[in-house]
Every structure is written in C-alpha cells, then in structure tokens.
Rosetta silent file (secondary structure, phi, psi, omega in degrees, C-alpha in Angstrom):
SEQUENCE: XXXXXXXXXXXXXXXXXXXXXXXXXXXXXXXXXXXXXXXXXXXXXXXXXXXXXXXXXXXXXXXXXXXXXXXXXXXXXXXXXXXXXXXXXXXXXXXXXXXXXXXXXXXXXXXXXXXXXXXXXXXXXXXXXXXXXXXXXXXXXXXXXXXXXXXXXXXXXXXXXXXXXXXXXXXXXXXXXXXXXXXXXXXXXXXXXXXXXXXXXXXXXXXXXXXXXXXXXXXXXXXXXXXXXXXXXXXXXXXXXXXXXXXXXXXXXXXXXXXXXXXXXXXXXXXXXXX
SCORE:     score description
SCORE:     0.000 S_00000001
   1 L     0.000  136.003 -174.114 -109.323   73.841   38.300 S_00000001
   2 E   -78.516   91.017  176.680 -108.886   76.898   41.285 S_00000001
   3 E  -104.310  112.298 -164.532 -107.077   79.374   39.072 S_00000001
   4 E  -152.302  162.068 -167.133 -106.056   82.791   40.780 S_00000001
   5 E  -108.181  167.929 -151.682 -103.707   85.662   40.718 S_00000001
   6 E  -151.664  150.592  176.263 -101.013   86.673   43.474 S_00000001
   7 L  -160.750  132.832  178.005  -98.958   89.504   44.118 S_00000001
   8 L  -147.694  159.621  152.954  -96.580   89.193   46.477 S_00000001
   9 E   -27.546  106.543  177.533  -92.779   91.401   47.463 S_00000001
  10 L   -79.823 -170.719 -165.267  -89.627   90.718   46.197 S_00000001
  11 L   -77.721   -5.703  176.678  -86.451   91.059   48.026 S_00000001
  12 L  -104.374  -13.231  173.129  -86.547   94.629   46.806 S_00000001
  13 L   102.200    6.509 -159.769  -89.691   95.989   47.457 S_00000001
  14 L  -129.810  132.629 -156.024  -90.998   95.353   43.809 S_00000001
  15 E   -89.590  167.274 -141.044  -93.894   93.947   43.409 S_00000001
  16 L  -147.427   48.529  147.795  -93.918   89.360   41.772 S_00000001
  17 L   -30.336  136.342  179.533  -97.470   89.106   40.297 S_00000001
  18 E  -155.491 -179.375 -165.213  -98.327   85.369   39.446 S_00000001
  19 E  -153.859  114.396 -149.067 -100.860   83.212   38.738 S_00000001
  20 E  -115.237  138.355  176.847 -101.327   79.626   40.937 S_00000001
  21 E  -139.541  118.620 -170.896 -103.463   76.817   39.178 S_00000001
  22 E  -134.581  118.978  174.018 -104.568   74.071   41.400 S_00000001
  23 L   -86.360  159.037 -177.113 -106.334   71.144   40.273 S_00000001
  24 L   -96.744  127.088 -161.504 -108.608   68.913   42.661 S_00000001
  25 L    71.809  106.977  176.863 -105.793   66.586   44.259 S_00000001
  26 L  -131.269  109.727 -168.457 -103.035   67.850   43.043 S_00000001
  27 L   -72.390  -26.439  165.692 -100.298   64.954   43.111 S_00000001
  28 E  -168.964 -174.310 -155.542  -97.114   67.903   42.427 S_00000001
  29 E  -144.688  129.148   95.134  -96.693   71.466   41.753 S_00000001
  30 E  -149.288 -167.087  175.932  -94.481   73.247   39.231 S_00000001
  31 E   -57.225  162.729  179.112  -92.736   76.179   38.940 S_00000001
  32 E  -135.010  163.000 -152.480  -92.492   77.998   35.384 S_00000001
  33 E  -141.351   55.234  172.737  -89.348   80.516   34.641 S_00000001
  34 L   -53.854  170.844 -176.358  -89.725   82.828   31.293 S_00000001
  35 L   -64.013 -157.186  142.784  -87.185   84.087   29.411 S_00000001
  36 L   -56.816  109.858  172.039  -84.872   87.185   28.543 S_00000001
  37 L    62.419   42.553  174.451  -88.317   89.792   27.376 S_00000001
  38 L  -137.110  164.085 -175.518  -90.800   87.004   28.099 S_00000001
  39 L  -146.782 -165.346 -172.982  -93.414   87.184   30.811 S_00000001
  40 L   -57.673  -76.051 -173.119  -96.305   85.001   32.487 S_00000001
  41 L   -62.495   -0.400 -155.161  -99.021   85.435   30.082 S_00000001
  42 L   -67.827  147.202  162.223  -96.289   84.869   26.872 S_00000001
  43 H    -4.291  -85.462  174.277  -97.717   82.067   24.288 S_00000001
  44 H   -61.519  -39.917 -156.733  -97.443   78.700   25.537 S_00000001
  45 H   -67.495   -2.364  167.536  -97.418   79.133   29.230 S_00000001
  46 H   -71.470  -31.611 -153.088 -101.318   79.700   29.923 S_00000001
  47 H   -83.061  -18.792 -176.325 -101.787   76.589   27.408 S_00000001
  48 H   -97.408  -47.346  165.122  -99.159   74.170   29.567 S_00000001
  49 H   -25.502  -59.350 -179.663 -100.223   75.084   32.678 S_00000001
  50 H   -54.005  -45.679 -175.559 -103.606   73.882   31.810 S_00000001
  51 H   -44.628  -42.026  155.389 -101.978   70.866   30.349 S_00000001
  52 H     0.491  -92.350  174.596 -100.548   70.665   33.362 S_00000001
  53 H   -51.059  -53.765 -168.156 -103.615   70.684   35.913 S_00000001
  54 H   -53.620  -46.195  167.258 -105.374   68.389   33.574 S_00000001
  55 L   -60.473    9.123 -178.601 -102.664   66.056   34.410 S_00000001
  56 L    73.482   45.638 -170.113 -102.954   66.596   38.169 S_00000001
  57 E  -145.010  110.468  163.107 -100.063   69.086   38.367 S_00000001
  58 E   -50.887  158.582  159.466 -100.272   72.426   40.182 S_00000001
  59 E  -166.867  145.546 -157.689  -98.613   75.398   38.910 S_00000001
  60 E  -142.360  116.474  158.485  -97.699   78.986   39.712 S_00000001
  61 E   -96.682  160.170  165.398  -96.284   81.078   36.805 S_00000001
  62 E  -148.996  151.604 -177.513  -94.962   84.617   37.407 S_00000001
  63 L   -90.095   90.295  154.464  -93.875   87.643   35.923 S_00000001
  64 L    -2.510  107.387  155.141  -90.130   88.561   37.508 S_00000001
  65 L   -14.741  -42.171  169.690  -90.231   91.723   39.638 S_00000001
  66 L  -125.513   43.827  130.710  -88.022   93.597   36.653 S_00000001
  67 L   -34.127  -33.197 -143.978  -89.383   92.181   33.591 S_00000001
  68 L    52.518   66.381 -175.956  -91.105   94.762   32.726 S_00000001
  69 L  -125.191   99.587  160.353  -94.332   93.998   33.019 S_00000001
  70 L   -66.049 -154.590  160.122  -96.697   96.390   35.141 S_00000001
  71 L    -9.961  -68.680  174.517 -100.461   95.697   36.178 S_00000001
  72 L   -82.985  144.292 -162.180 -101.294   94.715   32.620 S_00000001
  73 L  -102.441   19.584  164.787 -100.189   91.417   32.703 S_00000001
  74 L  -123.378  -13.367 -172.749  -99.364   91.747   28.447 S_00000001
  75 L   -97.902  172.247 -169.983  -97.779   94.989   28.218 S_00000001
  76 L  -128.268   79.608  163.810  -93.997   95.456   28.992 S_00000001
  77 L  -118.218   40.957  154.120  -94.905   99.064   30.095 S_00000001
  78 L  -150.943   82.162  178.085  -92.319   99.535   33.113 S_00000001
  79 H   -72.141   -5.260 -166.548  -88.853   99.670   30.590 S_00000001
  80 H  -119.247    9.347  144.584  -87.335  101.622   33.666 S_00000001
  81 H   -86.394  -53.777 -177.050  -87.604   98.186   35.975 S_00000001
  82 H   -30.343  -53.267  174.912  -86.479   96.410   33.133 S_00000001
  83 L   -33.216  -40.788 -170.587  -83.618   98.627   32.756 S_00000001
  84 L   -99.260   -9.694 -161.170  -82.301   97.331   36.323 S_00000001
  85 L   -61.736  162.557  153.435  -82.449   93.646   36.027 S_00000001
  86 L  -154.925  177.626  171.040  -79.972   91.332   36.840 S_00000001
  87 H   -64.826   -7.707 -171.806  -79.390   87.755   37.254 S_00000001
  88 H  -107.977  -39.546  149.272  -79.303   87.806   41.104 S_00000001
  89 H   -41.474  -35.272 -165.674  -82.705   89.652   40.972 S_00000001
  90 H   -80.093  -87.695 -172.098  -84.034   86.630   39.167 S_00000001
  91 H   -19.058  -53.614  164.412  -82.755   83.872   41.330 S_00000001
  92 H   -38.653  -51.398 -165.393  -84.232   85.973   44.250 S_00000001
  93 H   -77.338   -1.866  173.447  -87.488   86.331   43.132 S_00000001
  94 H   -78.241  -61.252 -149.802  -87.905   81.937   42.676 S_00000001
  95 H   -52.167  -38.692 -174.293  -86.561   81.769   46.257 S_00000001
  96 H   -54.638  -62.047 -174.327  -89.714   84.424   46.865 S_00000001
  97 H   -56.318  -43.388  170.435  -91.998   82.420   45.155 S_00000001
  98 H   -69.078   -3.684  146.846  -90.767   79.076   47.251 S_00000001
  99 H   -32.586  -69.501 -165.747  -91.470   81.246   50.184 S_00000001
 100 H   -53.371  -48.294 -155.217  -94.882   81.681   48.848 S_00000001
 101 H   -98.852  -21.089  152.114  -95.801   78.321   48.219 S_00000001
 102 H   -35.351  -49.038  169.263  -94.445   77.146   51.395 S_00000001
 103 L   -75.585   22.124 -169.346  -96.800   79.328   52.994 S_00000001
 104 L  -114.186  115.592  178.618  -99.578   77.995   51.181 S_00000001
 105 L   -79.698   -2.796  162.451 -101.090   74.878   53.268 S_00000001
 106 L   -94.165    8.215 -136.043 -102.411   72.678   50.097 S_00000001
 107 L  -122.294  -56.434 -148.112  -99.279   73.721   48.295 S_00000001
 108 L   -74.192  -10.295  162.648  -96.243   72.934   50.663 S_00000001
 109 L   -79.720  -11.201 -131.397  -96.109   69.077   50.784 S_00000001
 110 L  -102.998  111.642 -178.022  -96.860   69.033   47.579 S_00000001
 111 L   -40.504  160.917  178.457  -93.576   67.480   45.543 S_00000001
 112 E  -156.639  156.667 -169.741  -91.870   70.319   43.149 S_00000001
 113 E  -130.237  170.709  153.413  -90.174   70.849   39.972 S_00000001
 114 E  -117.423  128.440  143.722  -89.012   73.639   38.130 S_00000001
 115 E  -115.993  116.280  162.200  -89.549   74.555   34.597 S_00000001
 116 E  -133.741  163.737 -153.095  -87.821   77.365   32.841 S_00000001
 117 E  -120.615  119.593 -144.092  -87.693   77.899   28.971 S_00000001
 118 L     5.994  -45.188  137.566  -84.322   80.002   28.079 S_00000001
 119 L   -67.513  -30.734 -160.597  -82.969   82.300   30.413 S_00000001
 120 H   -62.068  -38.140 -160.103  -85.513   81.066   32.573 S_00000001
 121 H   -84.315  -22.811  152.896  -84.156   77.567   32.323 S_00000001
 122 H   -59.329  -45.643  157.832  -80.869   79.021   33.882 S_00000001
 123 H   -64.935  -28.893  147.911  -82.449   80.411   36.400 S_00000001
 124 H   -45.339  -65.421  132.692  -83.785   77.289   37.398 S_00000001
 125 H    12.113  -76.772 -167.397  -80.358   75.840   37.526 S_00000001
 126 H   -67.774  -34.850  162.583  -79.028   78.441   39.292 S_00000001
 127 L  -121.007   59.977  153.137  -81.606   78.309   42.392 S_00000001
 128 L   -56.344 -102.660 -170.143  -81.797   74.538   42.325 S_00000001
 129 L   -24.083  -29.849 -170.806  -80.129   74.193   45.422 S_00000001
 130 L  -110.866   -8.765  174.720  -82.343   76.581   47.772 S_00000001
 131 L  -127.450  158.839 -144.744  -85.768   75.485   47.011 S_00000001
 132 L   -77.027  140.123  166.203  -88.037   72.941   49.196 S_00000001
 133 L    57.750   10.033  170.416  -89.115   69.585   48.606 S_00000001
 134 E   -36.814   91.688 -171.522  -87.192   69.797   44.827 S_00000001
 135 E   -65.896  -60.532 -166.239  -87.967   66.644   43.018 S_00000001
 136 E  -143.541  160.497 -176.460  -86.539   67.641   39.146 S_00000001
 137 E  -126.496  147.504 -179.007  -85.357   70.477   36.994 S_00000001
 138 E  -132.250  169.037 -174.669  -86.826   70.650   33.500 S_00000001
 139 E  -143.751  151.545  145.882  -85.193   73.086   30.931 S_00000001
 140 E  -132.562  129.700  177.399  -86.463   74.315   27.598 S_00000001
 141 L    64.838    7.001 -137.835  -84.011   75.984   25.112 S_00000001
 142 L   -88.104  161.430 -175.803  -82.463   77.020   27.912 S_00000001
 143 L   -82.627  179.440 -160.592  -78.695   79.176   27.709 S_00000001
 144 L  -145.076   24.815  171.247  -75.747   77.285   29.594 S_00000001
 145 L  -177.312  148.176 -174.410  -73.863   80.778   30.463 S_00000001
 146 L  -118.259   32.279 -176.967  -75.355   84.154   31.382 S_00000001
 147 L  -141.433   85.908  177.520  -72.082   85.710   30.591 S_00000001
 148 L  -104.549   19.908 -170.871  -73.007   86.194   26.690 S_00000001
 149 L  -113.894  141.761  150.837  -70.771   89.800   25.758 S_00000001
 150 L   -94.021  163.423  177.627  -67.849   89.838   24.047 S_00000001
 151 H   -31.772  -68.225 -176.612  -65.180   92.442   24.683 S_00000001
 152 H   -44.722  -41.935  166.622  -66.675   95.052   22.183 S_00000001
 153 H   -53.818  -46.612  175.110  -69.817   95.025   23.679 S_00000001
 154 H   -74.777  -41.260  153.997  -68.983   95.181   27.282 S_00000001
 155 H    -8.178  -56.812 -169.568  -66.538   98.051   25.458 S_00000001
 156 H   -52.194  -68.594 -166.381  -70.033   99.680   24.628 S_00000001
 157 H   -37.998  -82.374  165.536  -71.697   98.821   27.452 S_00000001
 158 H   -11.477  -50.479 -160.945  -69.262  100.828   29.675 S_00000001
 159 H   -67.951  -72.915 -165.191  -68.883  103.457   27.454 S_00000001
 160 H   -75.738  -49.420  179.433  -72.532  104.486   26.693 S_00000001
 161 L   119.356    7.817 -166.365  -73.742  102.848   30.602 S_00000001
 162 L  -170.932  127.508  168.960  -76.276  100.851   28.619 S_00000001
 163 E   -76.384  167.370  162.386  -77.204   98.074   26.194 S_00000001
 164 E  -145.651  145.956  179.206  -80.374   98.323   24.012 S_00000001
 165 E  -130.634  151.113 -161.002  -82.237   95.640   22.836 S_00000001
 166 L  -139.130   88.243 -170.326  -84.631   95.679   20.645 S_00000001
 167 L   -71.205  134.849 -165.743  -87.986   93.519   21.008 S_00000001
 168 L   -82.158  -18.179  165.137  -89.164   92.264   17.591 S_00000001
 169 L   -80.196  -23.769 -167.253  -92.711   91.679   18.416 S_00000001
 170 L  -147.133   15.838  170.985  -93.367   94.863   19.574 S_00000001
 171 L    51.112   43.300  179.226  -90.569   97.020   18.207 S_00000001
 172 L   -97.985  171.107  178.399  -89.930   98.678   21.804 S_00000001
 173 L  -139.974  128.510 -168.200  -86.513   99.147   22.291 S_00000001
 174 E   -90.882  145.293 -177.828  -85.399   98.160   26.012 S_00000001
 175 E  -120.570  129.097  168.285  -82.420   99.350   27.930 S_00000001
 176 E  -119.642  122.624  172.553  -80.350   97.008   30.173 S_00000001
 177 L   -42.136  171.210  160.861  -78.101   98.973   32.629 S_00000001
 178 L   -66.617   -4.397 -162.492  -74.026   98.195   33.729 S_00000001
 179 H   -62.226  -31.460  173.634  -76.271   96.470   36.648 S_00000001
 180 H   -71.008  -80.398  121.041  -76.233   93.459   34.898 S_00000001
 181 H    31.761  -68.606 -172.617  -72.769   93.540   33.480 S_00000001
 182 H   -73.383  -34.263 -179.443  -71.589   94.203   37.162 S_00000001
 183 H   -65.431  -38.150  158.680  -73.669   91.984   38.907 S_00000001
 184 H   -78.892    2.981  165.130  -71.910   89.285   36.969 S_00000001
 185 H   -92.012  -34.425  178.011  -68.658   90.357   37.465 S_00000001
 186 L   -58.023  -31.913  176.137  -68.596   90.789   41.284 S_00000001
 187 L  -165.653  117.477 -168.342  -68.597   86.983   41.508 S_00000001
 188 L   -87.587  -42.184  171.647  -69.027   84.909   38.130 S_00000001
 189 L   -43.462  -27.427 -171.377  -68.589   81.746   40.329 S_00000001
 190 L   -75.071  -44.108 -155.412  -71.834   82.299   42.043 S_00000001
 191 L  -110.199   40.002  165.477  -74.009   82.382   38.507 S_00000001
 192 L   -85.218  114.400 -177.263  -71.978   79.683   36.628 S_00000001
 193 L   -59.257  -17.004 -171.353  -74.671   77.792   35.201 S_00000001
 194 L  -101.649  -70.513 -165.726  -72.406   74.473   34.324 S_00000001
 195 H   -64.487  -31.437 -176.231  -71.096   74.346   38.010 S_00000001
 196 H   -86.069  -16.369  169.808  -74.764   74.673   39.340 S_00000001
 197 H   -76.104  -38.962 -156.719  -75.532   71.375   36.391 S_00000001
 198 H   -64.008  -47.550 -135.651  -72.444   70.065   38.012 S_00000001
 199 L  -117.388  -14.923 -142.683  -74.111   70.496   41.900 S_00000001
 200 L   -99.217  124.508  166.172  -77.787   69.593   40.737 S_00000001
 201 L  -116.213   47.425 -168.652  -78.823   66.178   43.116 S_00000001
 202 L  -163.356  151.318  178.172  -82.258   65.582   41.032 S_00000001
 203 E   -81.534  155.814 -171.910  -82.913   64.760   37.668 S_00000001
 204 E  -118.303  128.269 -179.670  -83.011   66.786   34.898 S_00000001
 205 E  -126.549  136.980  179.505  -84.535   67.010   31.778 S_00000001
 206 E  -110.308  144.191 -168.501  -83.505   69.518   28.721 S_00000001
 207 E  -140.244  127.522  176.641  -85.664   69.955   25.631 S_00000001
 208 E  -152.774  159.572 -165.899  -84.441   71.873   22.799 S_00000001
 209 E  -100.348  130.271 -158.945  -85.477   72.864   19.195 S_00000001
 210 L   -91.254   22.709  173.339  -82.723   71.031   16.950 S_00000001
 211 L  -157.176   40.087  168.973  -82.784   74.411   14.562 S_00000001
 212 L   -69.138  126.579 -166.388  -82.973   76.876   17.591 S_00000001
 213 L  -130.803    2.959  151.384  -81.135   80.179   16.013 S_00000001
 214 L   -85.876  -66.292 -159.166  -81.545   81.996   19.568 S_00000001
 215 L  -121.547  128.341  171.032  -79.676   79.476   21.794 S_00000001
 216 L   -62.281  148.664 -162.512  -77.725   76.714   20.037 S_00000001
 217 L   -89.175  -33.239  179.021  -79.362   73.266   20.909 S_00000001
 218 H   -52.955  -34.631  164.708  -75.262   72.528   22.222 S_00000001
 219 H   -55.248  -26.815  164.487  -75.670   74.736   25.107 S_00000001
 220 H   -94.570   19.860  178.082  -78.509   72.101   26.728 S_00000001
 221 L  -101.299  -43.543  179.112  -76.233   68.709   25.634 S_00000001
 222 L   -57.854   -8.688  173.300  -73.746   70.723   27.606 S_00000001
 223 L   -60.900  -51.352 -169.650  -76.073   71.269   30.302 S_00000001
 224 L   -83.269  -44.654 -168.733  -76.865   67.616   30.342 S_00000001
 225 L   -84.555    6.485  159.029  -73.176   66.118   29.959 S_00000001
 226 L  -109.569   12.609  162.325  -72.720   68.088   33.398 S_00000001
 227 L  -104.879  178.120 -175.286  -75.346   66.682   35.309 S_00000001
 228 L   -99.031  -54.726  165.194  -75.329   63.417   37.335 S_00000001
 229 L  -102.135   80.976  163.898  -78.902   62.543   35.912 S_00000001
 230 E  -109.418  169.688  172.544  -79.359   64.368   32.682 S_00000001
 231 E  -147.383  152.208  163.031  -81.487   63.199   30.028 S_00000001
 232 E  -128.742  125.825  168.400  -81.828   65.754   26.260 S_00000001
 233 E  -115.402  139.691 -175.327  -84.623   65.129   23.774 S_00000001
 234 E   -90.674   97.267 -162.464  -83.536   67.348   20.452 S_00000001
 235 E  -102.388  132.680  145.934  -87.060   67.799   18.914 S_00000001
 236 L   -39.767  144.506 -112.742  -85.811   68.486   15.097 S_00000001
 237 L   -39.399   74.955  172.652  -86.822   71.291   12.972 S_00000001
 238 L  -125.029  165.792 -178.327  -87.973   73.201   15.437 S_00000001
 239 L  -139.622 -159.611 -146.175  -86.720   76.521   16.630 S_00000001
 240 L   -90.680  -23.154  172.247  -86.555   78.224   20.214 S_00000001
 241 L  -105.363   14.250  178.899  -90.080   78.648   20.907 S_00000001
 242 L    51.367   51.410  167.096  -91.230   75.114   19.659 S_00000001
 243 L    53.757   29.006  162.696  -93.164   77.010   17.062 S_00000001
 244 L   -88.914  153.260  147.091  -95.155   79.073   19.412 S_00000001
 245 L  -114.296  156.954  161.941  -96.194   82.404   19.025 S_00000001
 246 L   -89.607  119.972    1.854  -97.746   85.431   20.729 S_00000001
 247 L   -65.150  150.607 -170.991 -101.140   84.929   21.429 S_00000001
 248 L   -73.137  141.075 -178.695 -100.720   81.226   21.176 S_00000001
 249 L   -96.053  -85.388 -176.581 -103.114   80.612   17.662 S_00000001
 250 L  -112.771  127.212  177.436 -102.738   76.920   17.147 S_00000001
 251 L  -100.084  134.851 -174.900 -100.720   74.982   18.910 S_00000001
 252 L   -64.135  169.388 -158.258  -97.426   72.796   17.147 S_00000001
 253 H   -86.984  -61.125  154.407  -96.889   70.069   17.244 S_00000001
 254 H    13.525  -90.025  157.522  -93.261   70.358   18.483 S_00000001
 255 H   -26.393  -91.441  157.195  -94.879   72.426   21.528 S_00000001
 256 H    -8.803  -63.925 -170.000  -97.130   69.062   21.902 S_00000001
 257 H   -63.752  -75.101  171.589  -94.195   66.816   22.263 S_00000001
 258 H    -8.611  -68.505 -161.472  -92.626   69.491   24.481 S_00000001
 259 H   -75.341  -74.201 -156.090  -95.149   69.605   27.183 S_00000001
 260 H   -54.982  -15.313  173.708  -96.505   65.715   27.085 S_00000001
 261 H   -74.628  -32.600 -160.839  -92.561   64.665   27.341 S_00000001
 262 H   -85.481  -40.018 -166.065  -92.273   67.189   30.257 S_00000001
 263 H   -58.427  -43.302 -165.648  -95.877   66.449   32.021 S_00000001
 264 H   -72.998  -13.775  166.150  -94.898   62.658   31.834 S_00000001
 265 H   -54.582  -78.781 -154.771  -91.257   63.936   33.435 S_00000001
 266 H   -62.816  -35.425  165.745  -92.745   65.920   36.097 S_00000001
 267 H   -52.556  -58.177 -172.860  -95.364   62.937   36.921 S_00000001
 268 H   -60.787  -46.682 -156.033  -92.590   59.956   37.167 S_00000001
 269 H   -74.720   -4.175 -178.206  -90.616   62.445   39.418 S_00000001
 270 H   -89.899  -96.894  -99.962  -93.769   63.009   41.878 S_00000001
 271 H   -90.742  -28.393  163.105  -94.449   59.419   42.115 S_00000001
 272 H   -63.865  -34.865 -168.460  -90.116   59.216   43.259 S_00000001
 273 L   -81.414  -28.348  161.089  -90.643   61.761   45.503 S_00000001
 274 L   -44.027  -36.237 -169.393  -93.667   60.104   46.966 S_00000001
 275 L   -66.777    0.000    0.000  -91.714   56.994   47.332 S_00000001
C-alpha cells in the first residue's frame, strides 16, 4: 500500500496535514473525521485505515487546521489554534480536503464515503451535501447537536471570554474562545446536525458503544430516525472509543466489529455507486 503525508491550506491560511493510503486498485476512498481533542494519528485510526486498504479502500485521514496539532503529528502543541476553533472551520477544512482529492487523478473517480467518530461524525453530516461523488456517511459515537452549553456555561463563557477543558490523557488544559459560542449563534440553522440527517440523499450508517458515557448512544438512534436510509448497530458494553486507547496496544474486540461492519458498509456502497 502507497502511504504518504500531505499538507495542504485551509480556507484560512492554516496549514491541513494528512496522510493518503492507497492500495493497488483501489475500488473507493474514505474520508476519516476525529473528534473534539482527537487528531490523525489518535488510536484506532492508523489501525482502520490499514484495515481499510487491505480491503481495497483508499483513505486520507487529517489533522483539522485548529486541532491543535503542529508538525509533530502526536503532540497537541499549538493550544493557541486550538483556542480559535469552530464548527464552520471544521466543515471547511473536509470541503479542502474534497478539493484535494479531486485534484488527485487516481483519487477523483474513485466512489467516496465519509467516516467521522464523535464530533467528527457531525461534521460529516454537516458537509454531506458539498462533497463529490458521495456514496455513504458512516458515523461512530457521533453527537447529534453541536450546541452542547447550558445557560450557566455560556454565562461563563461570556463572562471570563473562554471555556477550559481539560484533556485527561495528557492533563493539558485547552482553551476554547467565544469563537465557537458565536459562530454557532450567528446562524444555528446552518450547523443543525438533525436537519442536515434530515437532507442526507445516501445511506448512512451509525455505530455506537451501548455504555458510551461521553455521547449517549440516543443521540445516533436520533441521527438515524432522521435519515431517509439510516441503519444503527448498538455494539453493547462498550464505551465511546470501542475500547481503544492511545497508542492503540491491542485491539477490542468491539473496535473489530466496528471497522469490519463499516469496511463491509463502505464496500456494498462502492459496488452501488459503481452501478
């Protein structure tokens, strides 16, 4: 498998590092979406990509333009992109990357999915509708509203000019800006996640951990009971990362089901798109 890294411009001037894995004959391509503090290199996604390619499925992961992620592609050592994100940055940078792979000549016939795994899986959602050749949307864990403050909080928010979060692997403690906060308030209709399930004209499939204690497993049946073609598999005592960790050690079984439900997704929907 041709595995190589990319760096290419967001809509901002900020640089989209990724990493494109192309098997020989590669029957569909797709995208992958991390989370809220997750990045390219995070625990499963080197290990499905390969699963992937072995199955004759391309794929180009990326690190978000304000992730925080610099150079090194494990450290979250640029907190003062991070700082800036918003949800309308994210949706931009997938339209960059289907830019990219449009402009790739083994790449751009090539049928295409999306997979993103909990914010990520919104963002998928949410720029359905603008990118090429779209076969299927895949979800993992994913939230089913980006508008997650309650009054006190945006209270805070206001107040101080800044949330903090506080990542538990690696005890940093991350600042998110009003930029977010604001970004969803100028026009909540654009980044309703339910109206874009609503609007989706490809099938979808959501995967969730049935003892998920970040995102309630109800937010993907609701996901699903607002699509035209949803399907949800509930994998049972499982929890938001399908029992992954960072660096992936051993991989669960959960995490097993997860990918081989999704590869065999992403396969039938190539061979529709083909059709």
């Amino acid at each position: 498998m041709d595995i190589r890294q990319f760096t290419i411009d967001s809509s901002q001037g900020l640089p989209i590092r990724g990493t494109l894995s192309v098997p020989r004959d590669p029957q569909s391509l797709v995208i992958v979406i991390h989370g809220f503090k997750g990045f390219r290199q995070w625990g499963f996604f080197p290990w499905i990509c390969d699963l992937f390619g072995r199955a004759g499925i391309a794929t180009v992961r990326f690190d978000m333009s304000r992730n925080g992620i610099g150079e090194d592609p494990e450290q979250l050592d640029r907190l003062d992109l991070f700082e800036d994100d918003t949800y309308s940055v994210q949706v931009e940078d997938l339209r960059s990357i289907d830019r990219y792979i449009n402009e790739n000549d083994i790449l751009r016939d090539l049928p295409r999915l999306v997979l993103g795994h909990s914010r990520g899986g919104a963002i998928a959602l949410l720029g359905a509708a603008s990118l090429s050749r779209l076969r299927g949307v895949v979800t993992w864990a994913s939230i089913s509203k980006v508008d997650r403050w309650d009054d006190p909080i945006r209270t805070q928010w206001r107040r101080d000019g800044f949330q903090e979060v506080v990542n538990q692997r690696t005890g940093q403690r991350m600042r998110i800006s009003l930029a977010m906060l604001e970004d969803f308030e100028r026009d909540p209709d654009r980044l309703d996640v339910i109206a874009a399930a609503k609007g989706l004209d490809v099938p979808l499939l959501a995967i969730h951990g049935g003892s998920d204690e970040s995102v309630r497993p109800e937010e993907s049946r609701e996901i699903v009971e607002n699509t035209r073609n949803g399907s949800l598999l509930l994998i049972e005592g499982t929890g938001h990362t399908f029992g992954a960790i960072h660096p992936l050690i051993d991989v669960p079984f959960a995490l097993r089901l997860a990918a081989t439900v999704t590869s065999s997704f992403i396969q039938a929907q190539s061979f529709r798109g083909r059709g």
